[in-house]
C-alpha positions in Angstrom: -50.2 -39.5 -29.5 -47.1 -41.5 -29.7 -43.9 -40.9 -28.3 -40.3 -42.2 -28.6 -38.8 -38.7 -27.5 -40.8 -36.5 -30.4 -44.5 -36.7 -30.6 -46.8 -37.8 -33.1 -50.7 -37.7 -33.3 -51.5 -41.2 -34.5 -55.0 -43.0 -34.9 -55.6 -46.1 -33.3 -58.1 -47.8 -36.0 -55.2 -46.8 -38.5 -52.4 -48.5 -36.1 -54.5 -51.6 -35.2 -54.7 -52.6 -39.1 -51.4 -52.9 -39.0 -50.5 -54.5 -35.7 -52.5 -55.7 -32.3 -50.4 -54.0 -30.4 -52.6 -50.5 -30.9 -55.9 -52.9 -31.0 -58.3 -51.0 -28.9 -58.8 -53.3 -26.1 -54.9 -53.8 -25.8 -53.2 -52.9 -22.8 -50.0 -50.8 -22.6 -48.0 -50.6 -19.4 -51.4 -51.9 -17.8 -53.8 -49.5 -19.3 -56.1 -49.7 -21.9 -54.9 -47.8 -25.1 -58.1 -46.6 -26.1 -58.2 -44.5 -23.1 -54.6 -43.1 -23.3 -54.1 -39.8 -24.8 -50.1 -40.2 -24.7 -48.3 -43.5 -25.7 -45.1 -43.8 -25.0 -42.8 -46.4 -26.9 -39.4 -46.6 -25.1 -36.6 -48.0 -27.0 -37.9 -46.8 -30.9 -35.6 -44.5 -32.8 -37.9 -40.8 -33.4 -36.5 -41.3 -37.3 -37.8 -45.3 -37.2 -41.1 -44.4 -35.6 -41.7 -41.8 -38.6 -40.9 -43.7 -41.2 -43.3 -46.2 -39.6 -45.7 -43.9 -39.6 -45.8 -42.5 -43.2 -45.9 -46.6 -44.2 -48.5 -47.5 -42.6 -50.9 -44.0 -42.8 -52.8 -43.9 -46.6 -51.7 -43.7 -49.0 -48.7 -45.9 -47.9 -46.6 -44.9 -50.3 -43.0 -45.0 -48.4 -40.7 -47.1 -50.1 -38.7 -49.9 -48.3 -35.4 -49.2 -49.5 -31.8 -49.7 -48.2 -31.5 -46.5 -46.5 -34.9 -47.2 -44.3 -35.8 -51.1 -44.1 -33.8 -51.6 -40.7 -35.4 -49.2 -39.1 -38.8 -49.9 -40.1 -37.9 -53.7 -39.3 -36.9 -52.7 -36.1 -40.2 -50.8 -35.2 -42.4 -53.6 -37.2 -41.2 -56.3 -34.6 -41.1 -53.9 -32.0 -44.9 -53.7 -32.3 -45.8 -57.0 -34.2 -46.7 -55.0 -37.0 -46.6 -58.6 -38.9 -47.7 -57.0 -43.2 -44.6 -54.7 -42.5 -41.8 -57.1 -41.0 -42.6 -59.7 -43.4 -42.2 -56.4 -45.9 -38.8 -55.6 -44.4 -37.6 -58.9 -44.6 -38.1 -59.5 -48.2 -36.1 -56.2 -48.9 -33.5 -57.3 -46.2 -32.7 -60.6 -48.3 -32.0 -59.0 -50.9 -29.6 -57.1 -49.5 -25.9 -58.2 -50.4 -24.5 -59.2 -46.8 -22.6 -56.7 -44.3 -21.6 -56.8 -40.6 -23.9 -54.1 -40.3 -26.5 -56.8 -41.7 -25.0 -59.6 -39.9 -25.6 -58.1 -36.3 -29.0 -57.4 -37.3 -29.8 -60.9 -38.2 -28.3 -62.5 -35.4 -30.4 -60.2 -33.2 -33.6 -61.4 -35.1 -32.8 -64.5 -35.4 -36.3 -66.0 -35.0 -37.6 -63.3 -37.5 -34.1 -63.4 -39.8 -33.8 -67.2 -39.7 -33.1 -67.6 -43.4 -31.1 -64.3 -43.5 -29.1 -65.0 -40.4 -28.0 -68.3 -42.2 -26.4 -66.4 -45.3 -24.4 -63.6 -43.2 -23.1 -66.9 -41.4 -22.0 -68.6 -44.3 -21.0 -65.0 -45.8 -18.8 -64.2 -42.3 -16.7 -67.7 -42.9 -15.9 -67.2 -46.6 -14.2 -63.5 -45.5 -13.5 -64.3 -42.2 -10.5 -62.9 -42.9 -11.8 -59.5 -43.2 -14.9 -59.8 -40.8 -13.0 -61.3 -37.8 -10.9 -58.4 -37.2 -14.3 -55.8 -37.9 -15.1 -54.6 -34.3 -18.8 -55.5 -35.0 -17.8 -58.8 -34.7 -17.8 -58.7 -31.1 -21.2 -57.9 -31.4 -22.7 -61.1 -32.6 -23.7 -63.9 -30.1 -21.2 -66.5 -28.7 -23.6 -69.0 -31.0 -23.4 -67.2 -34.4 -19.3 -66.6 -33.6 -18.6 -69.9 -33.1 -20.9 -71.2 -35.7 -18.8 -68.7 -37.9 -15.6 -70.1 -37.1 -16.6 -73.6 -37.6 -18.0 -73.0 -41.2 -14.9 -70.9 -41.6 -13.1 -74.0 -41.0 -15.1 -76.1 -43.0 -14.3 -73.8 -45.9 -10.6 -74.4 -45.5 -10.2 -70.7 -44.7 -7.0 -69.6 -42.8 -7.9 -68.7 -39.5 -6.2 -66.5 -37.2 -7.7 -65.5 -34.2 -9.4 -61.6 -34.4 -6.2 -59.0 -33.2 -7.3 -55.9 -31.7 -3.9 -54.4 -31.5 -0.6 -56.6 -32.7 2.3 -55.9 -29.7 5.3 -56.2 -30.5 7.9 -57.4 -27.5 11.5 -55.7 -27.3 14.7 -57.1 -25.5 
């Protein structure tokens, strides 16, 4: 069974075509999975986990689609489930770029490399607009100033991200 707060009953010879992480001589908190009954994955969305689920169980007939492919990313690195990530990451380049996309790929950089590189580029020609998006904030110190400096490069007109303007009276 597998559990990121809701329970699923899962096989292991299913899982483990998909990723070693649910191989049966793998480990898990320092037991061996083939002897565990209840596995718990901290940190994986219930809705993720599902959707992981009803991929990778025949017939595998979930669609990677906008609405789902950060989710099942997420889980798919999350468990090395390699088929799948690689998968997710052909949908997510298609994607045209958002913040929401952006603070994905900086935090997969190593599996986002190519992706990461277009939000970047995409963040300095609308700097304008995505400097001042609260999400922002959420990207590395690297990818910011990496932002900034491409911004630059593309002659944009910076002004530093306001959260509130003040306004002094005397």
């Amino acid at each position: 069974m597998l559990d990121s707060g809701s329970s699923y009953y899962a096989h292991l010879a299913i899982l483990s075509q998909w990723t070693p992480y649910f191989k049966t001589n793998s480990t898990h908190n320092g037991r061996d999975l083939s002897k565990m009954k209840h596995i718990k994955l901290e940190g994986v969305d219930d809705d993720a986990l599902l959707a992981f689920l009803v991929k990778v169980y025949p017939p595998c007939d979930l669609v990677i689609s906008d609405a789902n492919v950060t989710q099942l990313f997420e889980v798919a690195v999350r468990v090395d489930a390699v088929p799948l990530t690689k998968m997710c990451v052909a949908t997510l380049e298609e994607l045209e770029p958002t913040m929401e996309l952006a603070v994905l790929a900086d935090k997969y950089q190593k599996e986002l490399g190519n992706l990461n590189v277009a939000t970047i580029e995409w963040m300095a020609v609308e700097f304008d607009e995505v400097g001042n998006d609260e999400r922002f904030n959420q990207l590395s110190k690297e990818t910011i100033l990496e932002v900034v400096k491409l911004s630059k490069d593309y002659g944009v007109q910076q002004e530093p991200p306001t959260k509130k303007k003040r306004f002094w009276f005397f």
